[in-house]
C-alpha positions in Angstrom: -5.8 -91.1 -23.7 -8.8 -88.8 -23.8 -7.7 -85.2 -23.4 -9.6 -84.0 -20.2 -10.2 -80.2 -18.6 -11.3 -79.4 -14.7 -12.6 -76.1 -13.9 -13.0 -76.3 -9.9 -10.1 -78.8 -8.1 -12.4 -79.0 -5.1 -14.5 -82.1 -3.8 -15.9 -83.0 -6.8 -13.0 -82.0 -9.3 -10.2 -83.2 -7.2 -12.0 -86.8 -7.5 -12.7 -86.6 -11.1 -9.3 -85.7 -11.7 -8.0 -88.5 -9.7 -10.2 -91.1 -11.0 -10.3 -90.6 -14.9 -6.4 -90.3 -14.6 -6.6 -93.8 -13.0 -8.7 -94.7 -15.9 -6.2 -93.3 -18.3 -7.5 -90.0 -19.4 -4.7 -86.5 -19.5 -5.7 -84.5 -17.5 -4.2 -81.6 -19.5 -5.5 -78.5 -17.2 -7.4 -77.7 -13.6 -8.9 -74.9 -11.9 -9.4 -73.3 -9.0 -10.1 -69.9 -7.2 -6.7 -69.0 -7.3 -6.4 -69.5 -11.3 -5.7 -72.6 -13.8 -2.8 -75.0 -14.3 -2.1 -76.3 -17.9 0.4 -78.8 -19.4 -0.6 -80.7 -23.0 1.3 -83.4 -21.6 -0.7 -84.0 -18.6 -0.5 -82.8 -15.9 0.9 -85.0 -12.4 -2.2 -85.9 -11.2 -1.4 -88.3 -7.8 1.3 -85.0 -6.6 -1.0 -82.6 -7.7 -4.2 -84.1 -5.6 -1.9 -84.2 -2.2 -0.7 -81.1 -2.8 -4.2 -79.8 -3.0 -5.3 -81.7 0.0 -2.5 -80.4 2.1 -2.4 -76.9 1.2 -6.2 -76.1 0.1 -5.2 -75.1 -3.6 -3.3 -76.2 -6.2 -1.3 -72.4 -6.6 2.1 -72.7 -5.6 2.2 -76.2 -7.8 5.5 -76.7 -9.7 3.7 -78.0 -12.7 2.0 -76.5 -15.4 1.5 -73.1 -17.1 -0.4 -70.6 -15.3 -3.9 -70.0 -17.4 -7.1 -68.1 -16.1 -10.1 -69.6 -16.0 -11.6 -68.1 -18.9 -9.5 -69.5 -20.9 -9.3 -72.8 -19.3 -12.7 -73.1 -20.8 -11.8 -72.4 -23.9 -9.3 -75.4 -24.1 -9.6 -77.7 -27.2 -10.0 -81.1 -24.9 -12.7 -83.8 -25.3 -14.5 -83.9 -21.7 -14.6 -80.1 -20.4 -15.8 -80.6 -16.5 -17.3 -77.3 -15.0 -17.1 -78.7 -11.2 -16.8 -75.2 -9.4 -19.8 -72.7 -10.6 -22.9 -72.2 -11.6 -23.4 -70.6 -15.0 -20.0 -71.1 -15.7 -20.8 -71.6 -19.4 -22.7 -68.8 -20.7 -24.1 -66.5 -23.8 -20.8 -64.5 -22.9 -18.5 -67.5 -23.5 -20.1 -70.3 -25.3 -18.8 -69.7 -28.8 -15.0 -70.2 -27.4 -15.9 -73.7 -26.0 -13.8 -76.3 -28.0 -14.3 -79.6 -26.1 -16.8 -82.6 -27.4 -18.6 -83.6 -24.7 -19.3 -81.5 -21.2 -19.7 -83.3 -17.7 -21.6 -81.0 -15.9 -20.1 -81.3 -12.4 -21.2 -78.3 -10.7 -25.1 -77.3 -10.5 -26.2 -75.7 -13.6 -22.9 -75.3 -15.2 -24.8 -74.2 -18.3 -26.8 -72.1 -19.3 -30.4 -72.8 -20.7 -29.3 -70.6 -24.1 -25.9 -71.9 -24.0 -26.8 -75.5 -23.8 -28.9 -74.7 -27.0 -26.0 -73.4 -28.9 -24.0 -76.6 -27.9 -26.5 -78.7 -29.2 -26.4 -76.9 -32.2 -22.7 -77.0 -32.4 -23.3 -80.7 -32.0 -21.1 -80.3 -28.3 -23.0 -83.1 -25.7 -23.8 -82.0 -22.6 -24.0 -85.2 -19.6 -26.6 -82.8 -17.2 -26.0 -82.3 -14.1 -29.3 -84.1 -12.3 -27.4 -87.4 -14.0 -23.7 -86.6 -13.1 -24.2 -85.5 -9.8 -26.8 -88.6 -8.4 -23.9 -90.8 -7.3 -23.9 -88.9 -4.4 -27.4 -89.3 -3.5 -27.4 -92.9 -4.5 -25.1 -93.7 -1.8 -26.8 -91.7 0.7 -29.9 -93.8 0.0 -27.5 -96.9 0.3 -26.6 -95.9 3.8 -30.3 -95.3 4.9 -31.1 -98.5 3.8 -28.2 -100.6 5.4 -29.0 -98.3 8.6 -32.9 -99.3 8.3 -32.0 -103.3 8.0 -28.5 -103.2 10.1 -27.1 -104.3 6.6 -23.3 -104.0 6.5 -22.3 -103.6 3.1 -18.5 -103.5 1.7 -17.0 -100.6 0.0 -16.8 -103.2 -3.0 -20.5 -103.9 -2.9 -21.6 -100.2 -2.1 -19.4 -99.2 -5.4 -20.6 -102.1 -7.4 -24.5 -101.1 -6.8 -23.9 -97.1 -7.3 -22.1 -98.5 -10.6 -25.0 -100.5 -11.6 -27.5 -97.7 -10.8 -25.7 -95.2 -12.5 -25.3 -97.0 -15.7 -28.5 -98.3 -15.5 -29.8 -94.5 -15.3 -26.9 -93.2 -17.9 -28.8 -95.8 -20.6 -32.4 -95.0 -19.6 -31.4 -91.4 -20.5 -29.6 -92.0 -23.4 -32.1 -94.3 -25.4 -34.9 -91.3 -25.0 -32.0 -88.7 -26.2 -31.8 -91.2 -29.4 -35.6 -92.1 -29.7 -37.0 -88.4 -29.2 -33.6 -86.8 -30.9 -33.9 -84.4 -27.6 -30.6 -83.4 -25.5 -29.2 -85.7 -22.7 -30.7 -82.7 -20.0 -34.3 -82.9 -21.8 -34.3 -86.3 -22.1 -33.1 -86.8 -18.3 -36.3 -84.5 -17.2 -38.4 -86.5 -19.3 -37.1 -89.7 -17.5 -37.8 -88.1 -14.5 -41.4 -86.6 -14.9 -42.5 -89.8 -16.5 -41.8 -91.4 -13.5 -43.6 -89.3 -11.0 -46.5 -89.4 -13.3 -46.4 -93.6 -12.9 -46.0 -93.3 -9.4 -48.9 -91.3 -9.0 -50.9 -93.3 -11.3 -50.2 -96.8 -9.6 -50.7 -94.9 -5.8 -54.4 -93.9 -7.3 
C-alpha cells in the first residue's frame, strides 16, 4: 500500500518497480529520459515493464499522466527512488521533496548539502553504498561458486544476498540509532571501522 516514485525506468528502476509492486507497494509515477508517467491509482506495473523492455522507454504508454521529471520529484509519496542520475536531488530542488524515506538507486543521487536538509527535515535517506551492494554481493557469489565448482540455486543465491543484505541494512541502522548520525554516515562508519580491524588483525 506504500505510495512509491521512480525516477529512471532503466535496469535498476524497472526492477524496483516490478518487485515492490509484487510486494504490494503503488507505484504511483516513473521516469525516464523521455519524461514521467503518473497515475495516484498506480500505475500497471507487469504492462508497463514489457512495454519498456520491448520498446526501450516507457513514452508512448497508454497509462498515466505525462509529468516532467522535476516534478516527479516533487511527488508527495513515501519511498522516492532516484535510479537514473547523479545529483538528482540538489540545493536547487530539495525544499520541493515531499516523500518520507529516499532509496538512493542511482550513485550519489543526493547531494552532500541536500542530504543535510533532509535530515533536518527529518526525510531518511537509505545511501547508496547500502542500496546498491546487492549487485556486488552476487558477483562475489559467483566468484566463489566458480573458485569451488559450487553450483548454487537461484533460491539459495537469493536467500544468501537476502541474509547479507539484511544483515548489513541492521549493522547500519543500530550505529544510525546509537551515534544519532544519518543512515550514509553511519554506513561509512561501518565501513572504515572495518578496514581499520582488518588492518589491525593482518599486523
Amino acid at each position: 500500500g506504500a505510495k512509491v516514485v521512480v525516477q529512471g525506468f532503466g535496469n535498476v528502476g524497472s526492477y524496483a518497480a516490478k518487485f515492490l509492486n509484487e510486494y504490494g507497494a503503488k507505484i504511483i509515477a516513473v521516469s525516464d529520459v523521455s519524461g514521467g508517467l503518473y497515475d495516484p491509482e498506480g500505475l500497471d506495473i507487469p504492462t508497463l515493464f514489457d512495454y519498456n523492455y520491448k520498446n526501450k522507454t516507457i513514452d508512448g504508454f497508454d497509462q498515466g499522466t505525462k509529468i516532467t521529471n522535476e516534478k516527479l520529484l516533487a511527488l508527495e509519496c513515501d519511498f522516492l527512488i532516484p535510479a537514473a542520475l547523479g545529483s538528482a536531488i540538489n540545493d536547487q530542488n530539495v525544499d520541493s521533496i515531499n516523500c518520507k524515506v529516499i532509496i538512493e538507486a542511482a550513485n550519489g543521487p543526493v547531494t552532500g548539502g541536500a542530504a543535510t536538509k533532509l535530515w533536518n527535515r527529518k526525510i531518511a535517506i537509505i545511501p547508496d553504498i547500502l542500496t546498491n551492494a546487492g549487485g556486488v554481493t552476487v558477483s562475489y557469489f559467483e566468484w566463489v561458486q566458480n573458485l569451488q565448482q559450487f553450483k548454487w540455486t537461484e533460491e539459495d543465491v537469493n536467500q544468501r544476498l537476502e541474509d547479507k543484505m539484511v544483515n548489513a541494512f541492521n549493522e547500519v541502522y543500530e550505529i544510525k540509532k546509537n551515534k544519532k548520525v544519518p543512515m550514509r554516515i553511519a554506513s561509512f562508519m561501518v565501513a572504515i571501522d572495518r578496514v581499520y580491524r582488518s588492518y589491525l588483525l593482518r599486523e
